[in-house]
Backbone atoms as SQL, in Angstrom:
CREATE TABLE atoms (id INTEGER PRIMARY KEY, chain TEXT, resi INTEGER, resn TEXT, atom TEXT, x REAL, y REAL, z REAL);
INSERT INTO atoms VALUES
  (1, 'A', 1, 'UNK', 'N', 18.162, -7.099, -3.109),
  (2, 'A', 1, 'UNK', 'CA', 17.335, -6.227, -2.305),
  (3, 'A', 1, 'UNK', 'C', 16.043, -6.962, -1.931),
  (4, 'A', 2, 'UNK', 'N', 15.571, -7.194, -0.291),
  (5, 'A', 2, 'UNK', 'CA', 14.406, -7.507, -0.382),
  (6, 'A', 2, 'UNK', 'C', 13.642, -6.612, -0.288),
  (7, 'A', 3, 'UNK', 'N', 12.163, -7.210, -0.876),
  (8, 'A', 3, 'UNK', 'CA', 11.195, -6.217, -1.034),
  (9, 'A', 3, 'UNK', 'C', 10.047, -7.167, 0.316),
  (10, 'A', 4, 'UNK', 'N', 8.697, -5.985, 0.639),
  (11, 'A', 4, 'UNK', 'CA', 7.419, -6.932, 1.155),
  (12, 'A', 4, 'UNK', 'C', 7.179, -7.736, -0.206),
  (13, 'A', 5, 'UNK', 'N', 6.458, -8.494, -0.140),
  (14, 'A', 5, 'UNK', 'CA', 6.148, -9.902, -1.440),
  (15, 'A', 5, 'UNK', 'C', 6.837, -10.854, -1.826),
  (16, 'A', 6, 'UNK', 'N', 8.303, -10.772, -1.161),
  (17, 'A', 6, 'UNK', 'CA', 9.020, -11.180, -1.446),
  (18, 'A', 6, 'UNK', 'C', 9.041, -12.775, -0.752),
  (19, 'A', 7, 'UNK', 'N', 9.499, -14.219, -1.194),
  (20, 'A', 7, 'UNK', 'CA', 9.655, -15.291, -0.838),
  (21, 'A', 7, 'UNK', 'C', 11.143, -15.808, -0.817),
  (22, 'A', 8, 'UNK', 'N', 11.059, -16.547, 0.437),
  (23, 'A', 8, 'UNK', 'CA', 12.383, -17.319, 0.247),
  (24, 'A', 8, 'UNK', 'C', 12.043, -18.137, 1.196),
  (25, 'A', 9, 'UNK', 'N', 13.425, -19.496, 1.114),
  (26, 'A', 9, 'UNK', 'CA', 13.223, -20.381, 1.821),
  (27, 'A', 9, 'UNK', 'C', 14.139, -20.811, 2.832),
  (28, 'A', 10, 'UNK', 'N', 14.076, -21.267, 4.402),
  (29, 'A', 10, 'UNK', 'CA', 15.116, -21.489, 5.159),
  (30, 'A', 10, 'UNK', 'C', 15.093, -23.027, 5.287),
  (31, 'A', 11, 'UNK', 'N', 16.602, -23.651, 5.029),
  (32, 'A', 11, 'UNK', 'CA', 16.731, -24.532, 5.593),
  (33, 'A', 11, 'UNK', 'C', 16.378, -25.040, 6.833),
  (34, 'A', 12, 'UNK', 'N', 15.694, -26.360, 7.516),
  (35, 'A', 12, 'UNK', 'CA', 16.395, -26.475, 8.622),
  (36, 'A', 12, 'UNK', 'C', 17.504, -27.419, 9.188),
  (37, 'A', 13, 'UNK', 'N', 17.537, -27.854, 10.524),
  (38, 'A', 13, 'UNK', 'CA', 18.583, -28.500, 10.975),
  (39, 'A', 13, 'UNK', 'C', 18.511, -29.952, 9.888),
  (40, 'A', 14, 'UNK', 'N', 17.783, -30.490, 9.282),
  (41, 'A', 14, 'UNK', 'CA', 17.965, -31.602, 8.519),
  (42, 'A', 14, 'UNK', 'C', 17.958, -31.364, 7.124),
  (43, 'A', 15, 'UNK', 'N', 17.843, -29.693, 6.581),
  (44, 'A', 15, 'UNK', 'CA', 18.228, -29.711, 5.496),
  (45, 'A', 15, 'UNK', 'C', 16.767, -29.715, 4.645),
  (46, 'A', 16, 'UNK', 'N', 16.041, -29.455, 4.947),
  (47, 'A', 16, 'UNK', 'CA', 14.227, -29.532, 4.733),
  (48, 'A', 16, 'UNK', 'C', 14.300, -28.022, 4.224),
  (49, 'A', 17, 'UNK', 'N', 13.810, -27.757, 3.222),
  (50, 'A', 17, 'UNK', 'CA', 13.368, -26.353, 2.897),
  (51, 'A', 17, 'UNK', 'C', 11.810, -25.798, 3.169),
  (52, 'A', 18, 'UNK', 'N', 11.612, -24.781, 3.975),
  (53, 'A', 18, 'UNK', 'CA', 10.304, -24.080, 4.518),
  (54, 'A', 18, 'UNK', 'C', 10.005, -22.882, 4.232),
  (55, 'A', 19, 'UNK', 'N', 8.737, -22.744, 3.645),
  (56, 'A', 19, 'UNK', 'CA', 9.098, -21.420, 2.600),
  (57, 'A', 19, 'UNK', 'C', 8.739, -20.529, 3.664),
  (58, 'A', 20, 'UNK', 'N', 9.290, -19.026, 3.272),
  (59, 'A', 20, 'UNK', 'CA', 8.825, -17.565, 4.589),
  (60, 'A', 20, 'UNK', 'C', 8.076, -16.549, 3.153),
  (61, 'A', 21, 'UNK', 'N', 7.292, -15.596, 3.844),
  (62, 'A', 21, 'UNK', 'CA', 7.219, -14.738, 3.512),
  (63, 'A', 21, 'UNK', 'C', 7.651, -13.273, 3.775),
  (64, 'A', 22, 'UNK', 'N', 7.716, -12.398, 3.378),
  (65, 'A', 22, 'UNK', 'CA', 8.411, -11.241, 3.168),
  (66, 'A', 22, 'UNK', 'C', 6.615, -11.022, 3.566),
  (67, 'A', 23, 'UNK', 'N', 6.302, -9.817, 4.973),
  (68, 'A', 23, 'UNK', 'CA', 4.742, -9.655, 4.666),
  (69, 'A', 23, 'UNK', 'C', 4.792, -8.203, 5.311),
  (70, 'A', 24, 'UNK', 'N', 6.041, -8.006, 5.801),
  (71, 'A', 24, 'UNK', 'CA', 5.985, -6.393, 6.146),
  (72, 'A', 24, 'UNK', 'C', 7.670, -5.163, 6.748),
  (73, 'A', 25, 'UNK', 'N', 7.492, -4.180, 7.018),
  (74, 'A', 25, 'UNK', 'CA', 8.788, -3.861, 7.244),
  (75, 'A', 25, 'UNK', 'C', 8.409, -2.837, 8.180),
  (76, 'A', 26, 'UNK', 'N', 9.598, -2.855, 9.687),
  (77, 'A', 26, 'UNK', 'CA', 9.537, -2.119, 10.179),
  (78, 'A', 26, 'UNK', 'C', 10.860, -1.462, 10.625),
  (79, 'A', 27, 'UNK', 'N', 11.103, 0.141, 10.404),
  (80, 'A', 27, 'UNK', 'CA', 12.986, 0.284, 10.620),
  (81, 'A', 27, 'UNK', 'C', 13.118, -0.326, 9.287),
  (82, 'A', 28, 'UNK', 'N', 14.831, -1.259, 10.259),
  (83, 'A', 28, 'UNK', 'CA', 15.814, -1.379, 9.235),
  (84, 'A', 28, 'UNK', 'C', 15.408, -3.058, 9.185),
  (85, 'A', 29, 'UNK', 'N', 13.921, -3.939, 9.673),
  (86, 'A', 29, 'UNK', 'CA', 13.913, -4.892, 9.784),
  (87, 'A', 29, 'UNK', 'C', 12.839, -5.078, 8.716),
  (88, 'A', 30, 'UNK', 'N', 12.543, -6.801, 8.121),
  (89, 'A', 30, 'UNK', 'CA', 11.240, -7.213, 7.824),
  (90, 'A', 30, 'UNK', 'C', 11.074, -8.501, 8.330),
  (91, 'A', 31, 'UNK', 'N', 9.486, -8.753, 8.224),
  (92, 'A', 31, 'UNK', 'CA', 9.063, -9.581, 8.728),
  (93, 'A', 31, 'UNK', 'C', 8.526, -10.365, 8.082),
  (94, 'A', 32, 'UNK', 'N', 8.984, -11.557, 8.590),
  (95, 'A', 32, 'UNK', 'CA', 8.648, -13.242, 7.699),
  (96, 'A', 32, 'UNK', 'C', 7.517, -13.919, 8.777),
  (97, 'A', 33, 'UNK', 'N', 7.196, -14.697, 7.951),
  (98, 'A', 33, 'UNK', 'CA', 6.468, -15.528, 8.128),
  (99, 'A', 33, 'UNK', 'C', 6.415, -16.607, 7.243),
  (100, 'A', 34, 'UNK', 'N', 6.328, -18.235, 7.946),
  (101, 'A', 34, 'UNK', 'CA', 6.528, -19.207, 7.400),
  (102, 'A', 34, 'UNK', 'C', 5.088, -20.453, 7.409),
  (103, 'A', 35, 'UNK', 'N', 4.795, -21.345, 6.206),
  (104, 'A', 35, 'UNK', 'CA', 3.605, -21.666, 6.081),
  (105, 'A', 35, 'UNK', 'C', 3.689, -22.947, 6.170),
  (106, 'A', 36, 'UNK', 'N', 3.100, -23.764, 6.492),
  (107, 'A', 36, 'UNK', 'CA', 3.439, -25.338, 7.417),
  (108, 'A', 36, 'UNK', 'C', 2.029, -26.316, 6.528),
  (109, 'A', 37, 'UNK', 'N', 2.039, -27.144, 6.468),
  (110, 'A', 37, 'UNK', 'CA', 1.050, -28.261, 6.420),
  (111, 'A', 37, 'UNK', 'C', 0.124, -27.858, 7.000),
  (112, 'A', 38, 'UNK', 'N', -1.385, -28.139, 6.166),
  (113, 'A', 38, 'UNK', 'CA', -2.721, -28.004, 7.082),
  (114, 'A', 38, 'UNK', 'C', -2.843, -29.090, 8.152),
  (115, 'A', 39, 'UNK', 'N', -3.115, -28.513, 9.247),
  (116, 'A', 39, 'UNK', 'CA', -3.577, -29.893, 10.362),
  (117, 'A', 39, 'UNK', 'C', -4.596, -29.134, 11.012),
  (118, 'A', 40, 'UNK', 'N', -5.957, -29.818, 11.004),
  (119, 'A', 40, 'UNK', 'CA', -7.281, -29.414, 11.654),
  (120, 'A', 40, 'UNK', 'C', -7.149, -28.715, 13.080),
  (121, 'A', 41, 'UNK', 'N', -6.273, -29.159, 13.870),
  (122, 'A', 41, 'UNK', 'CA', -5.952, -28.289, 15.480),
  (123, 'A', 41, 'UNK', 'C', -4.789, -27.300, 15.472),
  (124, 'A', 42, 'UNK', 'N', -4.450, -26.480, 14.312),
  (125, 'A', 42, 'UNK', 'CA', -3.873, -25.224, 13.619),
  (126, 'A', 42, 'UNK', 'C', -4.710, -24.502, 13.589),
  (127, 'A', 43, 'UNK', 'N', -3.711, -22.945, 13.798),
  (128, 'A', 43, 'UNK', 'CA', -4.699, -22.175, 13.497),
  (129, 'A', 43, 'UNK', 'C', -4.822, -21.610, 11.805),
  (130, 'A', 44, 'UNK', 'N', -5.903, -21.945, 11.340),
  (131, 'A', 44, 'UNK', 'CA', -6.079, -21.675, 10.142),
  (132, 'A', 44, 'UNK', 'C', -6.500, -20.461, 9.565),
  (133, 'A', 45, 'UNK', 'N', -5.941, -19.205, 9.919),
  (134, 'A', 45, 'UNK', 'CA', -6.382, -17.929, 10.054),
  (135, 'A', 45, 'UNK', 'C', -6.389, -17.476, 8.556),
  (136, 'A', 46, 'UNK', 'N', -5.229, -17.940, 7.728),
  (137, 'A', 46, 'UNK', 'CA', -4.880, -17.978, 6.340),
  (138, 'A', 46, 'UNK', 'C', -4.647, -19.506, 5.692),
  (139, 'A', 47, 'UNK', 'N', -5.264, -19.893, 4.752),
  (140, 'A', 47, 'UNK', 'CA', -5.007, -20.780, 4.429),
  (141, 'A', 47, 'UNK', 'C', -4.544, -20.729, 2.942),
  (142, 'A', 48, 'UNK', 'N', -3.653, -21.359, 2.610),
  (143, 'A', 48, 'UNK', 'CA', -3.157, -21.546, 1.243),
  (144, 'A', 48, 'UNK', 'C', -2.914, -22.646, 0.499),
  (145, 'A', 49, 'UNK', 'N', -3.013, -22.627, -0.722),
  (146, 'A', 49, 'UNK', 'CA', -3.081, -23.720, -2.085),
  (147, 'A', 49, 'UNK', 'C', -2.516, -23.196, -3.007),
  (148, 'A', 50, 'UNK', 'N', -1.828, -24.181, -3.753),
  (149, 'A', 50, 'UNK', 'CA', -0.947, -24.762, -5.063),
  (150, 'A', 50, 'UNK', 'C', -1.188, -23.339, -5.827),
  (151, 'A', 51, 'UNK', 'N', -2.332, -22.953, -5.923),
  (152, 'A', 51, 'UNK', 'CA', -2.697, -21.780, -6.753),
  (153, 'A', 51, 'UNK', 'C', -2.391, -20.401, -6.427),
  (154, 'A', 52, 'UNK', 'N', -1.810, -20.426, -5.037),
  (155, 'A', 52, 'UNK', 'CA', -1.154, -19.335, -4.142),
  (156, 'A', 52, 'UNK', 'C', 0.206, -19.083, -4.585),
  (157, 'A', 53, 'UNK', 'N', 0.516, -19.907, -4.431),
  (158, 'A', 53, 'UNK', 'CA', 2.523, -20.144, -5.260),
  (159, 'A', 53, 'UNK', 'C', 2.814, -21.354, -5.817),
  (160, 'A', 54, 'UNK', 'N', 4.062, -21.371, -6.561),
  (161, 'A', 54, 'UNK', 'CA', 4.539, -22.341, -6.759),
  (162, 'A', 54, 'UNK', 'C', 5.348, -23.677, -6.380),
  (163, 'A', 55, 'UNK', 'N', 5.353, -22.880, -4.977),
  (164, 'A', 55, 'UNK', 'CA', 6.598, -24.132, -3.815),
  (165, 'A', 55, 'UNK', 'C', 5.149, -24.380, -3.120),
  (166, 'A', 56, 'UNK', 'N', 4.149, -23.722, -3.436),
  (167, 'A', 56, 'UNK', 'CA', 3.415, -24.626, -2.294),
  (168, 'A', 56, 'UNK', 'C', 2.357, -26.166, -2.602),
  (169, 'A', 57, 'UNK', 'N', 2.062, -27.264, -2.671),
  (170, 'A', 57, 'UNK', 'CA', 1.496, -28.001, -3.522),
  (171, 'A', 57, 'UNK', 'C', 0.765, -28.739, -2.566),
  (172, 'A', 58, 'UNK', 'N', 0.141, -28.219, -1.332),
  (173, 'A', 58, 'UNK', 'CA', -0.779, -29.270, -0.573),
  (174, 'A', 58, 'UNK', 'C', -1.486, -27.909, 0.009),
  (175, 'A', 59, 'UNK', 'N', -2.480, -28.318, 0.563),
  (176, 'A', 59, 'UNK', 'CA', -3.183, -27.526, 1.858),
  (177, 'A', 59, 'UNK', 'C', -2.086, -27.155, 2.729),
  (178, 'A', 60, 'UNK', 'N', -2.359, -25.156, 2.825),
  (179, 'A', 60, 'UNK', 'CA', -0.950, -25.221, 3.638),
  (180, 'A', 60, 'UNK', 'C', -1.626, -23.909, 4.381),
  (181, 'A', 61, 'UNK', 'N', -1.056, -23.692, 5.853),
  (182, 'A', 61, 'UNK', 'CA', -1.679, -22.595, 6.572),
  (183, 'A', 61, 'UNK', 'C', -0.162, -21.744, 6.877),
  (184, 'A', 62, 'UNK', 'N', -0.569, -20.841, 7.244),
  (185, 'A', 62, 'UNK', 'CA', 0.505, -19.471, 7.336),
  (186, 'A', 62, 'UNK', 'C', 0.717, -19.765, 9.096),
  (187, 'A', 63, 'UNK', 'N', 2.022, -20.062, 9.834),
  (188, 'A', 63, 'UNK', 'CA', 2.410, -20.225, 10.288),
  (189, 'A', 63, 'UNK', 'C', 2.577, -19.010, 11.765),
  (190, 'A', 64, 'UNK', 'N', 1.798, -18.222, 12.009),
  (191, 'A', 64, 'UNK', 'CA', 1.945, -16.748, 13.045),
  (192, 'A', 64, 'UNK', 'C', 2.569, -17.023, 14.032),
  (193, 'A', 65, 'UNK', 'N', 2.506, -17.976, 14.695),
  (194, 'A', 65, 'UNK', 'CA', 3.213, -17.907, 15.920),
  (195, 'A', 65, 'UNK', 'C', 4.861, -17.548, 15.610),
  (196, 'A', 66, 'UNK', 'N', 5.402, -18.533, 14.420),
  (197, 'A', 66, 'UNK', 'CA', 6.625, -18.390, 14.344),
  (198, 'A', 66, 'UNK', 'C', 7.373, -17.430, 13.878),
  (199, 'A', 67, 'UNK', 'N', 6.098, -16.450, 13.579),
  (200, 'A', 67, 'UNK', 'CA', 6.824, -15.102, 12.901),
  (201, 'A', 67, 'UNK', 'C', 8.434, -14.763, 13.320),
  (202, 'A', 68, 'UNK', 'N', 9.018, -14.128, 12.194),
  (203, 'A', 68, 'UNK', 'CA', 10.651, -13.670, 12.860),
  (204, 'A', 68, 'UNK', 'C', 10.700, -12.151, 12.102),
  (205, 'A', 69, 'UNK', 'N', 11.576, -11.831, 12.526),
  (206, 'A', 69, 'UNK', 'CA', 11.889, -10.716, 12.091),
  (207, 'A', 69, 'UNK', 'C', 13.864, -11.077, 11.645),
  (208, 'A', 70, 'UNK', 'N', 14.248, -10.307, 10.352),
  (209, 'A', 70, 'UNK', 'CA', 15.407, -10.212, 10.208),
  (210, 'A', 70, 'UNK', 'C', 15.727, -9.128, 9.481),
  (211, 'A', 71, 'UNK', 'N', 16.737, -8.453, 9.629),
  (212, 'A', 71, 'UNK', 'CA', 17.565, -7.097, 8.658),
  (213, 'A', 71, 'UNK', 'C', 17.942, -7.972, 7.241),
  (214, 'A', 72, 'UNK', 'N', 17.560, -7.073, 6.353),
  (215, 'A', 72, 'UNK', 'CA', 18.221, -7.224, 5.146),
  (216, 'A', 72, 'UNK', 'C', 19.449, -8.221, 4.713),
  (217, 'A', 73, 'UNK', 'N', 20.260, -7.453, 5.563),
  (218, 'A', 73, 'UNK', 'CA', 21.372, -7.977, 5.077),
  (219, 'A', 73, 'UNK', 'C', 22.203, -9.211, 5.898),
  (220, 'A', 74, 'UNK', 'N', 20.832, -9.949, 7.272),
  (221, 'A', 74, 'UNK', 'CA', 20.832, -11.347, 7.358),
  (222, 'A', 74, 'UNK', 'C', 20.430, -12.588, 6.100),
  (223, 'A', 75, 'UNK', 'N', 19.170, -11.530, 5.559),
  (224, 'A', 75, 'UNK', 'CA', 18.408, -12.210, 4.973),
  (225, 'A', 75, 'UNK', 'C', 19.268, -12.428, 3.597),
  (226, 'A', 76, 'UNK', 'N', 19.676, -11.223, 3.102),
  (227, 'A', 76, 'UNK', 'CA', 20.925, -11.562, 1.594),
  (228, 'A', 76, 'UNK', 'C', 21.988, -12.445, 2.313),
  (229, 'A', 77, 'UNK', 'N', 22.380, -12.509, 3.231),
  (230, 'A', 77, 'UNK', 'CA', 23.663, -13.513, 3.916),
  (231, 'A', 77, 'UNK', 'C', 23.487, -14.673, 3.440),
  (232, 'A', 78, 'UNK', 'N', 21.893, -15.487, 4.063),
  (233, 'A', 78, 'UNK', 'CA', 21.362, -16.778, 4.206),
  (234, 'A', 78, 'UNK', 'C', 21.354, -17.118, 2.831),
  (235, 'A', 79, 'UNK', 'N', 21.278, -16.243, 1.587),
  (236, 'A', 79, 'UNK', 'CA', 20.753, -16.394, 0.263),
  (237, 'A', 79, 'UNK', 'C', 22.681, -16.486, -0.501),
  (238, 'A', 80, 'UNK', 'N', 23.420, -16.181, 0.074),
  (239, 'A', 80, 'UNK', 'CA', 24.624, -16.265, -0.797),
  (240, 'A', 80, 'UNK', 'C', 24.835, -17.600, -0.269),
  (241, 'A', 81, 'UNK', 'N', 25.187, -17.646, 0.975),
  (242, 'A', 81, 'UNK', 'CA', 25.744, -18.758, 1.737),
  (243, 'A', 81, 'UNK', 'C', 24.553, -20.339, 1.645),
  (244, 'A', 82, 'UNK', 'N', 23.841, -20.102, 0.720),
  (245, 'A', 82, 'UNK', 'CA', 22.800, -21.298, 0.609),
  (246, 'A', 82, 'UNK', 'C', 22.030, -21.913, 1.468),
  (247, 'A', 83, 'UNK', 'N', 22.064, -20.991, 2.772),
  (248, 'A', 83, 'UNK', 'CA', 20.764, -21.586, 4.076),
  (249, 'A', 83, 'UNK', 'C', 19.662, -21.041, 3.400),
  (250, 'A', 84, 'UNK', 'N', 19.516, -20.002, 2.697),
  (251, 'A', 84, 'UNK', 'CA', 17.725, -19.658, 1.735),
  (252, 'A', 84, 'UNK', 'C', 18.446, -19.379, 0.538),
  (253, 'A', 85, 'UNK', 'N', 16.744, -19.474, -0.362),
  (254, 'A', 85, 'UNK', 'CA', 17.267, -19.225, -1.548),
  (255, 'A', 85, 'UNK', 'C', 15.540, -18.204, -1.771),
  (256, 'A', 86, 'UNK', 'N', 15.659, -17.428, -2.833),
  (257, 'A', 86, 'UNK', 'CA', 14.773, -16.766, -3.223),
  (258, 'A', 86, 'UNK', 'C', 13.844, -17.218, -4.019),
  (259, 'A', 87, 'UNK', 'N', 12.638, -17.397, -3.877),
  (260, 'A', 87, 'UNK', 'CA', 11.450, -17.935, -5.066),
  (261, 'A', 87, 'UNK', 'C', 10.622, -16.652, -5.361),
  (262, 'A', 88, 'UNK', 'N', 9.879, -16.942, -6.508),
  (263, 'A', 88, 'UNK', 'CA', 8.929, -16.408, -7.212),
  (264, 'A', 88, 'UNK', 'C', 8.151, -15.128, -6.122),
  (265, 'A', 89, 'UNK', 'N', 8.032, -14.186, -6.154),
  (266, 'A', 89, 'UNK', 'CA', 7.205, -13.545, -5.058),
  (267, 'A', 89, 'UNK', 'C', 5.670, -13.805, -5.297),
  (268, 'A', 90, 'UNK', 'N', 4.663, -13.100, -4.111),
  (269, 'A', 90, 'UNK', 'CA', 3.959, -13.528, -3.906),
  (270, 'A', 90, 'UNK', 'C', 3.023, -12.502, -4.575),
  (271, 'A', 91, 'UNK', 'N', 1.557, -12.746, -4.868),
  (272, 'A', 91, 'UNK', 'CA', 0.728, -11.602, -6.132),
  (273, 'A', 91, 'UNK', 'C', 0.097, -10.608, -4.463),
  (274, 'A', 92, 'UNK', 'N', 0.275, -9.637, -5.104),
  (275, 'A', 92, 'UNK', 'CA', -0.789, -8.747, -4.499),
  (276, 'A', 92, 'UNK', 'C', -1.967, -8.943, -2.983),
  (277, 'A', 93, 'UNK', 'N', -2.907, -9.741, -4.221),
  (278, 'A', 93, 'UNK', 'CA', -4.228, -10.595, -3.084),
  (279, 'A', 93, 'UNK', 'C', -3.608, -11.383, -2.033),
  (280, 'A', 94, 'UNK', 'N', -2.781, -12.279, -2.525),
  (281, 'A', 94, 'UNK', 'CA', -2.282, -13.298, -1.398),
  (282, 'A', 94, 'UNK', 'C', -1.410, -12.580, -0.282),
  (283, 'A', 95, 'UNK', 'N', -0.617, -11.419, -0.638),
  (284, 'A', 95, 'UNK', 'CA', -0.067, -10.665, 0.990),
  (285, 'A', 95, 'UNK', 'C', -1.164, -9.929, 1.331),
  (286, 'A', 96, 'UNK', 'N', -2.211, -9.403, 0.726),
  (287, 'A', 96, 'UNK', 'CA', -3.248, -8.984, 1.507),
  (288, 'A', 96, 'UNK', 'C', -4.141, -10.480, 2.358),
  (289, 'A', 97, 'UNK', 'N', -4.362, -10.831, 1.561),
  (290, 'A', 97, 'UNK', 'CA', -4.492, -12.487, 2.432),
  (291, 'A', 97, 'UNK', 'C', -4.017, -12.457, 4.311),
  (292, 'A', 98, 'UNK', 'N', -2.681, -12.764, 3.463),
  (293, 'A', 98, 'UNK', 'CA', -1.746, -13.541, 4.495),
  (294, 'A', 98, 'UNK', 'C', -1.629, -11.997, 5.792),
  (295, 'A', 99, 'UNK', 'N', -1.751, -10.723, 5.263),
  (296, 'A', 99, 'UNK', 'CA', -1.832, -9.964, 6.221),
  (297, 'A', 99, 'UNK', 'C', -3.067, -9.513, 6.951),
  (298, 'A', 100, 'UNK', 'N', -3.965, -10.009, 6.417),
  (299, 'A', 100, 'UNK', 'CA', -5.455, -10.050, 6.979),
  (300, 'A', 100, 'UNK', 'C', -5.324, -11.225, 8.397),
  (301, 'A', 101, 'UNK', 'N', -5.063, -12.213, 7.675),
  (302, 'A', 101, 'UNK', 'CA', -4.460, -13.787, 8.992),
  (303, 'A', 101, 'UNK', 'C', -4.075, -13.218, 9.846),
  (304, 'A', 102, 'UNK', 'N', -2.969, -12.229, 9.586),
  (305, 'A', 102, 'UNK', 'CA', -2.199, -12.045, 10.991),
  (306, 'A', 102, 'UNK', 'C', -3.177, -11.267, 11.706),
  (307, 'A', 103, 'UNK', 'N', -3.593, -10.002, 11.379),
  (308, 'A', 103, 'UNK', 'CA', -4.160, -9.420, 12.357),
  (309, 'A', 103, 'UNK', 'C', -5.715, -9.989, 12.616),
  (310, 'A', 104, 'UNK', 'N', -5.753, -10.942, 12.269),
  (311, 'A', 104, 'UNK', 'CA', -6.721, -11.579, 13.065),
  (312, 'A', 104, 'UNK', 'C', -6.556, -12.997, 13.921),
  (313, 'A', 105, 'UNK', 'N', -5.537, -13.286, 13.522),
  (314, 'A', 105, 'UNK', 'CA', -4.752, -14.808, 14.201),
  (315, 'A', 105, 'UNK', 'C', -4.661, -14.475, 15.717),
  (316, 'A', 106, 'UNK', 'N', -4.920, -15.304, 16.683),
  (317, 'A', 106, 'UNK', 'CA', -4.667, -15.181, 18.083),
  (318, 'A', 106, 'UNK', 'C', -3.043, -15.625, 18.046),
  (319, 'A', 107, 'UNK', 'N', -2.839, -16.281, 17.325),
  (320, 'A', 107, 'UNK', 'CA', -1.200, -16.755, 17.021),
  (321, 'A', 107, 'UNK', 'C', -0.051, -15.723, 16.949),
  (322, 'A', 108, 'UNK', 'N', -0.955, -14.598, 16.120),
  (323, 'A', 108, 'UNK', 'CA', 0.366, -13.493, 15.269),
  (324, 'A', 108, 'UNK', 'C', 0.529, -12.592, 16.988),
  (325, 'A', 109, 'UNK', 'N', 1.813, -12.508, 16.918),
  (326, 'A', 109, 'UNK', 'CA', 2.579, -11.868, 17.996),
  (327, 'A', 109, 'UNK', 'C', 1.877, -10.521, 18.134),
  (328, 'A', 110, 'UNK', 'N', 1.682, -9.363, 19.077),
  (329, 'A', 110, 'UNK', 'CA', 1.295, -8.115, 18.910),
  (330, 'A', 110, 'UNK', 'C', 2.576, -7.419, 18.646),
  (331, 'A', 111, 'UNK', 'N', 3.255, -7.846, 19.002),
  (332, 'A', 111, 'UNK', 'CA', 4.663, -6.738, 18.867),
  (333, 'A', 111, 'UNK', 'C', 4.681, -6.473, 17.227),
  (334, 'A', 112, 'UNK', 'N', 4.111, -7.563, 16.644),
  (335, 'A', 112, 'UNK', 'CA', 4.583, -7.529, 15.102),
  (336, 'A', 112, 'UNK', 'C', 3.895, -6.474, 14.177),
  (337, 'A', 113, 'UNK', 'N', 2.688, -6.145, 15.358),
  (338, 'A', 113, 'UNK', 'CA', 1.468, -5.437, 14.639),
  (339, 'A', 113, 'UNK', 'C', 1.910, -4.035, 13.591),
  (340, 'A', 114, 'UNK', 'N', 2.913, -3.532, 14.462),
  (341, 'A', 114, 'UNK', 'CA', 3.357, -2.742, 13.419),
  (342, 'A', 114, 'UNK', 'C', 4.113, -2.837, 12.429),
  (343, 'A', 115, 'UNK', 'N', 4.372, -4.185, 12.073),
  (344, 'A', 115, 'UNK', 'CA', 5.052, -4.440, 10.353),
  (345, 'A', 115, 'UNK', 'C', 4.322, -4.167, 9.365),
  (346, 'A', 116, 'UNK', 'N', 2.806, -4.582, 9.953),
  (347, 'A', 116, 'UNK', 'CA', 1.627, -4.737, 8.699),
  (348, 'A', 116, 'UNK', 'C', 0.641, -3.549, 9.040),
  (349, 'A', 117, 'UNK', 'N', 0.890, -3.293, 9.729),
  (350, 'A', 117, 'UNK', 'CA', -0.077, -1.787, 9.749),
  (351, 'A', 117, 'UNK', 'C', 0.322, -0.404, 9.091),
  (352, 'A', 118, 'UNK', 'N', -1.444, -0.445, 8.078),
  (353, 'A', 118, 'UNK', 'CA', -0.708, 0.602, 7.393),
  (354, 'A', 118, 'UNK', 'C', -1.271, 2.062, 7.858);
């Protein structure tokens, strides 16, 4: 079952694991978001460190533009079939964090606005 707080990771085409977050739900969908390497011409709306999670171990920013949305039971698919796997979830502060970023990120999509609005 996913929950909001929840972490996992998607492969990509070379087999690279990129962690998402679980940061809201709307319907029968939730919404991820994925966190990339700090680079100074990013938008750094959220920023995160080693002390945030455990897959993360450099300067790392929350990713808005690429937000996705997926149903449940894409997201358990990707997790049997080994394209994601599930990590540690995320504490409290840090999805308030990471949902503060979005609605202030020029990056985070508006359509998304209602995942995280409470």
């Amino acid at each position: 079952m996913i929950k909001i707080a929840d972490v996992i990771t998607l492969k990509n085409n070379q087999g690279k694991e990129h962690i998402y977050f679980v940061i809201g739900k709307h319907g029968d969908r939730f919404l991820i978001v994925n966190a990339t390497s700090f680079k100074p011409n990013k938008d750094s709306s959220c920023m995160l460190n080693s002390t945030d999670h455990p897959f993360i171990r450099k300067k790392t920013i929350v990713n808005y533009g690429d937000a996705l949305t997926a149903k449940e039971t894409i997201i358990e698919k990707n997790i049997s079939l080994g394209i994601s796997r599930r990590l540690p979830p995320i504490k409290g502060k840090v999805l308030e964090r990471i949902i503060e970023g979005a609605l202030k990120s020029d990056a985070f999509p508006g359509k998304y606005r209602v995942y995280v609005m409470k």
